[in-house]
C-alpha positions as CSV (number, residue, x, y, z in Angstrom):
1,X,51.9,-46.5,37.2
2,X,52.8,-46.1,40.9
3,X,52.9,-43.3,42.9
4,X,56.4,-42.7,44.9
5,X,55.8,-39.5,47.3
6,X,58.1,-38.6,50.5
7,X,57.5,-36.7,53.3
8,X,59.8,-33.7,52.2
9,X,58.1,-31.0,52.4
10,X,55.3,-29.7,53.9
11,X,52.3,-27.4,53.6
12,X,53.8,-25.3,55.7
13,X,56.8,-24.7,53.8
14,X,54.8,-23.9,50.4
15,X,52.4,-21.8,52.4
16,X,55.2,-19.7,54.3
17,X,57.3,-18.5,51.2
18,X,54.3,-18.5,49.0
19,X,52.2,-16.7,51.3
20,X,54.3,-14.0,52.2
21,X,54.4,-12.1,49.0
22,X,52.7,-13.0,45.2
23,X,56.3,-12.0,43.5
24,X,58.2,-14.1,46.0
25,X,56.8,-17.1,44.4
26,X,56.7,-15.3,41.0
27,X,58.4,-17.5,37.9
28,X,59.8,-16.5,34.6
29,X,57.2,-16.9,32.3
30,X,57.0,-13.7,30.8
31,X,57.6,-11.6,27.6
32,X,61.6,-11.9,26.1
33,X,62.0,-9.4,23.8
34,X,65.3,-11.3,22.7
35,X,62.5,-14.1,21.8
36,X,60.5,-11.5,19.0
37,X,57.8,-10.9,22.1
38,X,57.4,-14.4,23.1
39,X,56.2,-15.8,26.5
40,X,58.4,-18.4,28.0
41,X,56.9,-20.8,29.6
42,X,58.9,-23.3,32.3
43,X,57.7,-27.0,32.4
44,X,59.3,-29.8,34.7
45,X,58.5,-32.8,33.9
46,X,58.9,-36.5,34.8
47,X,58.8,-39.1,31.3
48,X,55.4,-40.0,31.5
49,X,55.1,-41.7,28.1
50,X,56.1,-45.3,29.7
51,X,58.4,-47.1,28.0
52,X,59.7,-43.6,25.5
53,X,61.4,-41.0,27.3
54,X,61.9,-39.4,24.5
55,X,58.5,-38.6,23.9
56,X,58.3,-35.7,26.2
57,X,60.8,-33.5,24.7
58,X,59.3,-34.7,21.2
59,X,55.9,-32.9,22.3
60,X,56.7,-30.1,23.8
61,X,59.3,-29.7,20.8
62,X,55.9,-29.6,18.4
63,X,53.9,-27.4,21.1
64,X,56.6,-25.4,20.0
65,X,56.7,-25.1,16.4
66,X,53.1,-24.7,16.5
67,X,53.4,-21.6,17.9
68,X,54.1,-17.7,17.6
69,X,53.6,-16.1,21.2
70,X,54.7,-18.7,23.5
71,X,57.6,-20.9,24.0
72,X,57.8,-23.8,26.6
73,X,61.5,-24.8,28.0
74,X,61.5,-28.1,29.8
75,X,63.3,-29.9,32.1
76,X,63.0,-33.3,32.5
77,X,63.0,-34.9,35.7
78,X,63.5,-38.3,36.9
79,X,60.9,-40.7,38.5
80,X,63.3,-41.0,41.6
81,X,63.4,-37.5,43.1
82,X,61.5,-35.2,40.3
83,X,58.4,-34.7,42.8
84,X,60.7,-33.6,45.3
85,X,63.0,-31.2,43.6
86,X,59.9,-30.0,42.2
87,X,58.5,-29.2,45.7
88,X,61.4,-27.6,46.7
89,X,61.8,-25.3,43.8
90,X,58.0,-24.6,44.3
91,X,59.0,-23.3,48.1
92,X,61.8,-21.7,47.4
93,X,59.9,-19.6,44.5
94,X,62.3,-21.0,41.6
95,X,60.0,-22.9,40.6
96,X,58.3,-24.4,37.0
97,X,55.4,-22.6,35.6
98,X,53.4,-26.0,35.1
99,X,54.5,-29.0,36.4
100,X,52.9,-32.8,36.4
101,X,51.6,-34.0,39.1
102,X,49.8,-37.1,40.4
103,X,45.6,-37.4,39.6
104,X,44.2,-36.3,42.9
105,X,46.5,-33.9,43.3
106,X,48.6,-32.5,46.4
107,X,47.0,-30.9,49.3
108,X,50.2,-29.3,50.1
109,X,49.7,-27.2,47.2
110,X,46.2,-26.8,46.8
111,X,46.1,-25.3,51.5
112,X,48.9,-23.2,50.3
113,X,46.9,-21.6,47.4
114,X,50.3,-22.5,45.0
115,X,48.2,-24.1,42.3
116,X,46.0,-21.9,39.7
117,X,42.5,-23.2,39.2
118,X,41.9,-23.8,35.3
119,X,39.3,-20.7,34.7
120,X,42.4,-18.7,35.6
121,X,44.3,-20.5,32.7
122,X,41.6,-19.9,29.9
123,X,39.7,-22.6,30.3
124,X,35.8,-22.7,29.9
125,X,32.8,-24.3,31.2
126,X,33.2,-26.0,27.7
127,X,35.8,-27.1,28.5
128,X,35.8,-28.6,31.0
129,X,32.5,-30.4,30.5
130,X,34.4,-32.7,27.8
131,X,35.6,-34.5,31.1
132,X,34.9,-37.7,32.4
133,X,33.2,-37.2,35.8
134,X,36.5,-38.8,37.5
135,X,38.1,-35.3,36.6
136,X,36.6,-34.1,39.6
137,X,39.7,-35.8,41.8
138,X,41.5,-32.6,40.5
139,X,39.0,-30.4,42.7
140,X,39.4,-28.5,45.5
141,X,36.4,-26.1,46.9
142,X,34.6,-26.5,43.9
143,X,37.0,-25.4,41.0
144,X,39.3,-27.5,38.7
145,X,43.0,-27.0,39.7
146,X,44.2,-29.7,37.5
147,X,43.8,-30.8,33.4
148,X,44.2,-34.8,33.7
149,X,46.6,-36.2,30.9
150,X,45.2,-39.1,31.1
151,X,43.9,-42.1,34.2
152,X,45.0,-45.4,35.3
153,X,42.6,-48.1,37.0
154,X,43.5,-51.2,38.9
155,X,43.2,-54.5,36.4
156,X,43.6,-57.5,36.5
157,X,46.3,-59.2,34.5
158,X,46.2,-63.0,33.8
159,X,47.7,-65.7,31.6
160,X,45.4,-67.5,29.3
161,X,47.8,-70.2,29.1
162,X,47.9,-71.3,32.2
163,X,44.0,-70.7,33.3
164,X,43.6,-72.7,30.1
165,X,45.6,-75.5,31.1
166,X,44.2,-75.9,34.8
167,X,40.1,-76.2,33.0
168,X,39.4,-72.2,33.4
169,X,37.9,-70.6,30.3
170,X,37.6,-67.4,31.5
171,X,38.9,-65.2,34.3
172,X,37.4,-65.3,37.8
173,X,34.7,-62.4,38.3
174,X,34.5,-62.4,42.2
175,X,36.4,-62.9,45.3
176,X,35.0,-66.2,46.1
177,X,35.9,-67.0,42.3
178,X,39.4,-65.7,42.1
179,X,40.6,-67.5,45.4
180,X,39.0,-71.2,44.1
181,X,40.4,-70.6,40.9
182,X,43.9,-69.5,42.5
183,X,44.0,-72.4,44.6
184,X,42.7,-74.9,42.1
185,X,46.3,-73.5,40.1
186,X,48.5,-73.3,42.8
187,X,47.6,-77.2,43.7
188,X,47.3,-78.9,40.5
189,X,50.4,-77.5,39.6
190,X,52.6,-78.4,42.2
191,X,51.4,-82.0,41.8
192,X,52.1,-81.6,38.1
193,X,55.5,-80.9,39.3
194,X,55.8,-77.2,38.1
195,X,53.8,-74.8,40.9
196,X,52.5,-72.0,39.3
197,X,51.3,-69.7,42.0
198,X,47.7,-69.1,41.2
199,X,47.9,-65.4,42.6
200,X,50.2,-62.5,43.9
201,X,48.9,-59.0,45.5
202,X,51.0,-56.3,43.5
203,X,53.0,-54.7,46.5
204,X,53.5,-58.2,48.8
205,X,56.8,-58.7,46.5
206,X,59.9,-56.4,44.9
207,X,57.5,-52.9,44.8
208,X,56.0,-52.3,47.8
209,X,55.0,-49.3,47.1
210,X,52.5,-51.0,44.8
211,X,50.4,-52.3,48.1
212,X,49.2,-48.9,48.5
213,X,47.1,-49.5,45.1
214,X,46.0,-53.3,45.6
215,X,44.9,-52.7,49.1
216,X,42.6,-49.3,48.6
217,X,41.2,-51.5,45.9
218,X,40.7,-54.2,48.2
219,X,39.2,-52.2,50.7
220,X,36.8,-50.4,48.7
221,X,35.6,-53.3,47.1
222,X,34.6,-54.7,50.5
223,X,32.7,-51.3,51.3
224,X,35.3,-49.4,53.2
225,X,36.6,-46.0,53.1
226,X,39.6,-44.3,53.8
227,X,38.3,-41.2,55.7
228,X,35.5,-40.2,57.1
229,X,33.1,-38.1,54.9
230,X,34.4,-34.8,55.8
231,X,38.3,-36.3,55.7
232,X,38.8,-35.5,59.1
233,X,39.0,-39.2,60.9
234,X,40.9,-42.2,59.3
235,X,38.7,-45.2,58.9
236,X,40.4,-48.4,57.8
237,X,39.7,-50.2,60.9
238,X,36.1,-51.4,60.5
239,X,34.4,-54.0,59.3
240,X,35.3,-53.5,56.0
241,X,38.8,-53.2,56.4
242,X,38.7,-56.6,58.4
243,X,37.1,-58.5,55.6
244,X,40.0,-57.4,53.1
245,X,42.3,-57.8,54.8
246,X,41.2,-61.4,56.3
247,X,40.8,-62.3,52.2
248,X,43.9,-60.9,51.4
249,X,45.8,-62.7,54.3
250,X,43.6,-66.2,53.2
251,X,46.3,-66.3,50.1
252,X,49.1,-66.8,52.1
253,X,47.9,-68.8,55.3
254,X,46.5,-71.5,52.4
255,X,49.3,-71.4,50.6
256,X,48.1,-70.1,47.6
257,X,50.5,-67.1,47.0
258,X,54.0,-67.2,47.6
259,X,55.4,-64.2,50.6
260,X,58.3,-62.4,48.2
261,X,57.3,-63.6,44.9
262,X,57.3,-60.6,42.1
263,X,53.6,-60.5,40.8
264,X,54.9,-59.1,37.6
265,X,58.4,-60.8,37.0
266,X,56.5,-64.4,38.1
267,X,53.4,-63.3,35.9
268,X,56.4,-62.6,32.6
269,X,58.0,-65.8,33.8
270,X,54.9,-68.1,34.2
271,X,55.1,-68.7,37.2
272,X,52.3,-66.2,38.3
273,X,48.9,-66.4,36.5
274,X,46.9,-63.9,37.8
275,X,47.6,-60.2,39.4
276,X,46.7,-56.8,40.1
277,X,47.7,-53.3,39.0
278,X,47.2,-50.0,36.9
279,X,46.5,-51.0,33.6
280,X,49.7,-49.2,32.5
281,X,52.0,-52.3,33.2
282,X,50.7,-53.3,30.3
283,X,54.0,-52.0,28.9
284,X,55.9,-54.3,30.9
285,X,53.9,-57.6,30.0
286,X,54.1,-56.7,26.6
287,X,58.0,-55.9,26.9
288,X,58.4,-59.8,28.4
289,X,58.6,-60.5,24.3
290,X,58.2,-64.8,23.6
291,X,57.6,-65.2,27.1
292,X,54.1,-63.4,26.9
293,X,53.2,-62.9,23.3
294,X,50.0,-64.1,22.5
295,X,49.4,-65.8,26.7
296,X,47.5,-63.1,28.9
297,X,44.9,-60.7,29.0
298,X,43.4,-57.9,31.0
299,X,40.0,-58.5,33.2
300,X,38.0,-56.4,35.1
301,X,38.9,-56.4,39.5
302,X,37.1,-59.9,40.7
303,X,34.1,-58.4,42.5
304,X,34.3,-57.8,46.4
305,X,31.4,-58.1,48.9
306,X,29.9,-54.4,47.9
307,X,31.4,-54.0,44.4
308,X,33.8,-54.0,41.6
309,X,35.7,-50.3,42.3
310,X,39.8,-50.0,42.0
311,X,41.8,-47.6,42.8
312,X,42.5,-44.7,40.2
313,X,45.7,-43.1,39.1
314,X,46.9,-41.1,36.3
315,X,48.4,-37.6,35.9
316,X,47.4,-34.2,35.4
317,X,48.9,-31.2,34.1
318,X,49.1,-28.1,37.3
319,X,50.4,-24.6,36.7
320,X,52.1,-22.1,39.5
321,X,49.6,-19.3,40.7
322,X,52.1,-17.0,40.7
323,X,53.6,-17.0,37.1
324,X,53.7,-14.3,35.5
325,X,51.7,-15.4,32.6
326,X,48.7,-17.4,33.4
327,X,47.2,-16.9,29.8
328,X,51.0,-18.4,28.0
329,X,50.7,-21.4,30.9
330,X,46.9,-22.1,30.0
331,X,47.8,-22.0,26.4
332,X,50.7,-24.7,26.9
333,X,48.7,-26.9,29.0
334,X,45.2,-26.9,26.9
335,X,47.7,-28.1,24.1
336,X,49.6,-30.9,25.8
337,X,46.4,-32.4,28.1
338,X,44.1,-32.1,24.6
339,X,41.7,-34.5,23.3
340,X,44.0,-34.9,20.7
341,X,47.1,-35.4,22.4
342,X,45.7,-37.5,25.1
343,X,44.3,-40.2,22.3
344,X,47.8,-40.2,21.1
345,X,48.6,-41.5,25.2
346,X,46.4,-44.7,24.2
347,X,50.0,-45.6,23.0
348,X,51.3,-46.6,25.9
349,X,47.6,-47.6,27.3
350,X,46.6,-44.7,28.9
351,X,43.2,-44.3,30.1
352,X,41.5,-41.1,27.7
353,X,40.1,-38.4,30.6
354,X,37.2,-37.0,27.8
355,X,33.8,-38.1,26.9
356,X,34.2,-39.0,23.3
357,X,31.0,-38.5,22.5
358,X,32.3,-34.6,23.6
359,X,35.7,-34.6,22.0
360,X,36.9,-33.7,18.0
361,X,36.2,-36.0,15.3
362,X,39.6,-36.2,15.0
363,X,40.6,-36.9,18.6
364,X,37.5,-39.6,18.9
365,X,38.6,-41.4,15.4
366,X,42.0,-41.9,17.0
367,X,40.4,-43.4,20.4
368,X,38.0,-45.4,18.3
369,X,40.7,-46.7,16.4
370,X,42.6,-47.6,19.8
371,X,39.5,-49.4,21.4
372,X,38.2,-51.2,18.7
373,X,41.7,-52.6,17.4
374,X,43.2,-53.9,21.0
375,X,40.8,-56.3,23.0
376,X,42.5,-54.8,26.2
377,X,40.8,-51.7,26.3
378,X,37.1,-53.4,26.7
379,X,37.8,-54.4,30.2
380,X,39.8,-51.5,31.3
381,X,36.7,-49.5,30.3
382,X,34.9,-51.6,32.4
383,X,37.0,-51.4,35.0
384,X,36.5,-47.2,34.7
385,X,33.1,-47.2,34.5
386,X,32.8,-48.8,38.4
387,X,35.3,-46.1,39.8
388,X,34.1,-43.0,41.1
389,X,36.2,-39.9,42.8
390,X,35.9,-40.7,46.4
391,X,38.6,-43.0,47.0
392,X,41.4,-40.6,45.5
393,X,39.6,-37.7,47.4
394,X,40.1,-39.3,50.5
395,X,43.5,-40.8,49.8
396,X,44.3,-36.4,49.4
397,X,44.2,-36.1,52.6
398,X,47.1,-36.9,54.9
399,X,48.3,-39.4,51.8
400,X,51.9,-39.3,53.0
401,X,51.7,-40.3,56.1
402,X,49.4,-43.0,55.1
403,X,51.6,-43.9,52.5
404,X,54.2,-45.0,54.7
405,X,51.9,-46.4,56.6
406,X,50.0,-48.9,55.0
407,X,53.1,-50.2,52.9
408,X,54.5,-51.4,57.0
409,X,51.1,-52.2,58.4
410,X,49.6,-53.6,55.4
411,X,52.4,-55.9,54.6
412,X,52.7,-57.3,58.0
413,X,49.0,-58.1,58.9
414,X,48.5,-59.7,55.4
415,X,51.7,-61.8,55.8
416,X,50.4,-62.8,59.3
417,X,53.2,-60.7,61.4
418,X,50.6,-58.9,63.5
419,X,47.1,-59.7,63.9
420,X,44.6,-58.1,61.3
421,X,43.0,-55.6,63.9
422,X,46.2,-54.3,65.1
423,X,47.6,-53.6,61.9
424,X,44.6,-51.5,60.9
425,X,44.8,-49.8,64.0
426,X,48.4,-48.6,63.8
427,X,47.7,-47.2,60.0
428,X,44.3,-45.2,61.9
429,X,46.8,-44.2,64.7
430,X,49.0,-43.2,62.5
431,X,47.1,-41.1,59.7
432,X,44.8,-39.8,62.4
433,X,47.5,-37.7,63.5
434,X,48.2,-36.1,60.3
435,X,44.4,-35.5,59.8
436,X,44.3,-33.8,63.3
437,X,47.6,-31.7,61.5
438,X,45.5,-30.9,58.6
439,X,42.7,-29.4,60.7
């Protein structure tokens, strides 16, 4: 799913209350005696089991009944602001004892020392070795600060139909592939008297935010980076990034993609065949009933000039340094991030953050199950196997700033606004001053 973030709150806010005094950020989960000895645990949370919000309450309901010493109150949030009251609460030392937060996590958090790493939680070496290796976008200074739910990759969605109909037996599997077989679409159609556009970038239509994704994709798969290895100097305006963003822009000065078009409302509707985005939209395609049953499928990122990467998302489970009760939050969270419960995230498409060869039998029946019995997951694997954790370590670092940025700059040098160099430059400008912040 996308990830909405504001520029709120800063590191310096977390870091001044927090930093003054342990108990000042201190939260309430701790014995109550009216509760037979229990711990109360506090978790905010936003409904990440897409399409059931329900589902939330429903698991922290059976965390609950499962146990003797601890009990977990939550509050749910909403997508719209829940990061930000979160924040807040977090400053102002009201806040959750574990909250969820985006894969990657915050640096906000992490510089102002807010976030307990997971040894302090009760987690082992054990443990954590169950993890896929993109579990270390959760690091900072070498320990684990978060326990990953679950990931998203960048896919790519297309309708068999219609790639059917134009001669296309199976989806394109490079750059120079995808654009032939977009255009080939796009054209044939039109003379057939119902244009189908042959391709839309997620984020260059009714959710901008979703550029942020398609184009750090993009730009990895044509070699380029973010930062600079030690994240201290932004880099998007190199070679690299002039090479996606020249292919990206190629789709509109031919004609192929439409400026304004919704990738996934024209892709429900037919009149998109082929897009990109976290494989969790899934939910949405699916959701498009008649329209879609039985008429798409999921395909690995068309291969760039240097390789096949996407950009990684997901969320992981983060508790507050300063509860009271570290061991009560540990126990909460090594429940609800679980092998076991993060198979039963599959639902809904979720990417499973273990090695299953590492996992339970009973937590690696249930993702067997999932993988063999929906031909979706085959390429989303895929798709996981060619990421690593360098993009999302990078993006850490001065990611709201360059947030806002790219979703302006990106949008106008691919529609052909500004020129390609200059639009790159303005998002180094930009996020080069919050780097220089950082330092």
């Amino acid at each position: 799913m996308a990830r909405p973030r504001r520029r709120l709150l800063l590191a310096a806010s977390l870091a001044t209350v927090c930093a003054i005094t342990a108990s000042a950020c201190s939260t309430s989960s701790s014995p109550d005696s009216s509760a037979g000895g229990r711990s109360t645990v506090e978790f905010w949370s936003m409904p990440f089991w897409i399409g059931q919000d329900s589902k939330v309450k429903e698991l922290v309901d059976e965390f609950n009944k499962s146990q003797d010493k601890v009990t977990v109150r939550l509050t749910q949030l909403e997508w719209k602001d829940g990061r930000e009251k979160i924040k807040q609460a977090v400053a102002a030392g009201t806040g959750p004892d574990v909250w969820l937060m985006n894969n990657g996590l915050e640096l906000q958090y992490l510089k102002a020392g807010s976030l307990a790493p997971l040894d302090s939680l009760g987690y082992t070496k054990e443990d954590t070795d169950k993890y896929l290796d993109l579990a270390k976008i959760d690091e900072y200074n070498g320990k684990l600060y978060g326990a990953p739910l679950y990931f998203d990759v960048d896919v790519m969605m297309y309708r068999t139909d219609i790639l059917k109909k134009y001669g296309f037996a199976k989806p394109p599997a490079t750059w120079e592939e995808l654009k032939s077989t977009a255009s080939t679409i796009t054209k044939r159609s039109a003379a057939d008297g119902h244009k189908v556009s042959g391709w839309q970038f997620k984020g260059m239509d009714d959710h901008l935010n979703a550029i942020n994704s398609t184009w750090e994709s993009f730009l990895c798969q044509a070699g380029g980076s973010l930062t600079s290895s030690d994240y201290t100097k932004s880099t998007q305006n190199s070679a690299a990034g002039k090479t996606a963003m020249k292919y990206m822009k190629a789709f509109y000065t031919d004609k192929i993609s439409p400026v304004g078009t919704s990738a996934l409302n024209g892709f429900i509707d037919g009149k998109v065949a082929m897009f990109p985005f976290f494989q969790s939209v899934i939910a949405d395609v699916q959701a498009g009933g008649e329209k879609t049953d039985g008429k798409w499928a999921v395909a690995p990122m068309p291969k760039g000039p240097a390789s096949g990467c996407s950009m990684v998302g997901g969320h992981s489970l983060v508790a507050n340094s300063h509860a009271k009760n570290l061991k009560a939050a540990g126990t909460f969270m090594k429940w609800l991030a679980s092998p076991e419960r993060s198979a039963q995230y599959m639902d809904f498409h979720a990417i499973f953050p273990y090695q299953p060869s590492k996992v339970s039998a009973e937590a690696k029946a249930a993702f067997d199950k999932h993988v063999n019995s929906d031909p979706s997951w085959k390429p989303i694997l895929e798709q996981l196997s060619r990421n690593s954790p360098d993009l999302v370590l990078q993006d850490r670092h001065a990611w709201d700033t360059r947030w806002e940025a790219q979703k302006a700059s990106i949008v106008a040098g691919v529609g052909g606004q500004v020129p390609v160099g200059e639009a790159l430059k303005s998002i180094d400008d930009q996020v080069g001053k919050a780097l220089d912040v950082e330092k």
